[in-house]
N, C-alpha and C positions, 0 to 999 in steps of 0.2 A: 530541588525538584522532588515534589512528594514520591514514594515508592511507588505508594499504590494505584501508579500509572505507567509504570515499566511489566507490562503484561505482557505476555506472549501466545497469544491465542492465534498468531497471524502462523503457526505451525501449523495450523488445520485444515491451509489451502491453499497456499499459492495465492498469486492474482487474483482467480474467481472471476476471470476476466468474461465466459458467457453467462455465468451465475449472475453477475452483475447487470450485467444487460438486458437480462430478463427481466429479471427482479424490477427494474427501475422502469421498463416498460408498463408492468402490471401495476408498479405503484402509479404512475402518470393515468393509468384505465379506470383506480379504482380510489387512487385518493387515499385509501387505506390500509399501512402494513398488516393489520390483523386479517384484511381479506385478502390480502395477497398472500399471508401464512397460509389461512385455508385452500385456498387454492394450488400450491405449494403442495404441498403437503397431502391432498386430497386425489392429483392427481399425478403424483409425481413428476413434475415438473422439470426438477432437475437432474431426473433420470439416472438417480444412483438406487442400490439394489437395497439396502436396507432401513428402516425405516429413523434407525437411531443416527445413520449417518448421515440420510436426510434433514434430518434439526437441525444435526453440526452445524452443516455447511449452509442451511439456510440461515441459523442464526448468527455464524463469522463475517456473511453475504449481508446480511441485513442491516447489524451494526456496525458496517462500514459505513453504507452509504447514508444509517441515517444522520453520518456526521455533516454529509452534505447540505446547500443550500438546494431548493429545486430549478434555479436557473443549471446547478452542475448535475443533478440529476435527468435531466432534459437531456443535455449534451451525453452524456452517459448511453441514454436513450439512442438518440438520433444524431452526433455527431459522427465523424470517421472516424476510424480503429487508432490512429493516432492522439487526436484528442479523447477518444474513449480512456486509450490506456494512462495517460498524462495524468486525467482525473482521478482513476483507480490508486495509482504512485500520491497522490494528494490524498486521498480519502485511508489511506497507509498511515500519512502521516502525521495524520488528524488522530488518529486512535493511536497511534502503537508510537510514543516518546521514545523508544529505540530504534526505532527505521528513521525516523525526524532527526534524532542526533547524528545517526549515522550519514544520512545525509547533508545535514548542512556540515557536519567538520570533516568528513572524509572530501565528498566533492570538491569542495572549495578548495581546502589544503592538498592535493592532485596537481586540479586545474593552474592554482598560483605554482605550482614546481612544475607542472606542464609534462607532469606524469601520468599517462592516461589509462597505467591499467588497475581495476581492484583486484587485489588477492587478498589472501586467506591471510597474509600476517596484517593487512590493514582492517581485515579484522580484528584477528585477536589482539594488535594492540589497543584499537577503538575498546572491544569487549574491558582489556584489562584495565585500562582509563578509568570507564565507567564504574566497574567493580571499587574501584577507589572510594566511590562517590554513593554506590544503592549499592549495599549491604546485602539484598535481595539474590543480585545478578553470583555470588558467591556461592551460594547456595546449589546453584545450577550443576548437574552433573556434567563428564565429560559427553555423555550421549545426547546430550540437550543442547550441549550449545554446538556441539558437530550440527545437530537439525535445524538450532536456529540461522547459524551459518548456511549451510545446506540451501536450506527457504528465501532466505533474504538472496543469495544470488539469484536463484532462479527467480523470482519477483522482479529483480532490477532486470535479466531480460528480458519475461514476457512483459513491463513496464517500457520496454522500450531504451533503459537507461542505461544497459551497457549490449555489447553485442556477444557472439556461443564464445567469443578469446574472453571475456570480462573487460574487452576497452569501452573504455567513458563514451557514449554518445552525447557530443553536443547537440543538444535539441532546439528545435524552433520552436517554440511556445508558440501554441495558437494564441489569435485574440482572443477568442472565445477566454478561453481557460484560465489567461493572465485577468480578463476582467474581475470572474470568478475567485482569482486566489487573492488580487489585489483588493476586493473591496472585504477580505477576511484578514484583519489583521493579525492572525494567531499564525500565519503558517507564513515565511517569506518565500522569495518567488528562487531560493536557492536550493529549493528542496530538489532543484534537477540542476544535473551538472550543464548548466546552460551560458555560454556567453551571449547569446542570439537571441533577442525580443526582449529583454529587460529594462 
């Protein structure tokens, strides 16, 4: 796995879960992320106080989604808060090959023990795996990977994917969403600890 895909930029926001929903409104209005920056940006939009944290978040929010197709953009848009979030946990794992891993070999390997809660050592053994493997993830101090820790929980429950204890939710895959992820063969449909709709 090339390194210079184990980024960690997904420290700079959570979810992004109304960010996103904006964002992907304005793009369906205007067809254009550059008019949707200026708009963004022009009149603060996302209703944060400074203008450099503004960018941040606009551009952590932007190149997520524009991992997306726009049938998932749409849903994003005008789906329910379930399939919103479903997509957001997908467009995660499209950008950031360390939420992706962590999902497909944490969930799985749980679900097959029928152990339903994450914690903090199934991270840091997932982290120390990896470390094995990207030379990169070494590098990281202990205060960095406390935040990537940190972040990545909270993700999975405003994602809907575990609940405030950290147990696994088995989710129901919209149709919608499975359409979506199934006709992308880069990401499998285990990116959610799902027995249900597969």
């Amino acid at each position: 796995m090339p390194e210079t895909r184990f980024s960690f930029g997904f420290t700079a926001g959570a979810l992004l879960y109304r960010d996103s929903v904006l964002l992907s409104k304005l793009y369906l209005e205007t067809k254009s992320w550059d008019m949707v920056r200026e708009m963004v940006l022009a009149d603060n939009l996302l209703q944060i106080r400074t203008v450099s944290a503004q960018k941040r978040i606009y551009s952590e929010t932007c190149t997520r989604l524009k991992t997306l197709s726009e049938p998932a953009i749409e849903l994003i848009a005008n789906g329910n808060r379930d399939e919103q979030c479903q997509l957001l946990w997908y467009a995660l794992c499209k950008k950031y090959d360390f939420i992706r891993d962590f999902a497909l070999e944490v969930f799985s390997d749980k679900i097959n023990r029928r152990d339903y809660i994450i914690t903090i050592a199934d991270f840091n053994i997932f982290f120390s795996r990896k470390a094995e493997l990207v030379e990169k993830l070494n590098s990281i101090s202990v205060i960095s990977r406390k935040k990537l820790q940190t972040n990545l929980f909270k993700m999975m429950q405003s994602a809907g994917i575990v609940d405030s204890n950290q147990h696994l939710k088995l989710l129901m895959i919209s149709p919608q969403v499975k359409r979506i992820i199934t006709a992308d063969a880069s990401i499998p449909l285990s990116i959610y600890p799902s027995i249900i709709g597969f």
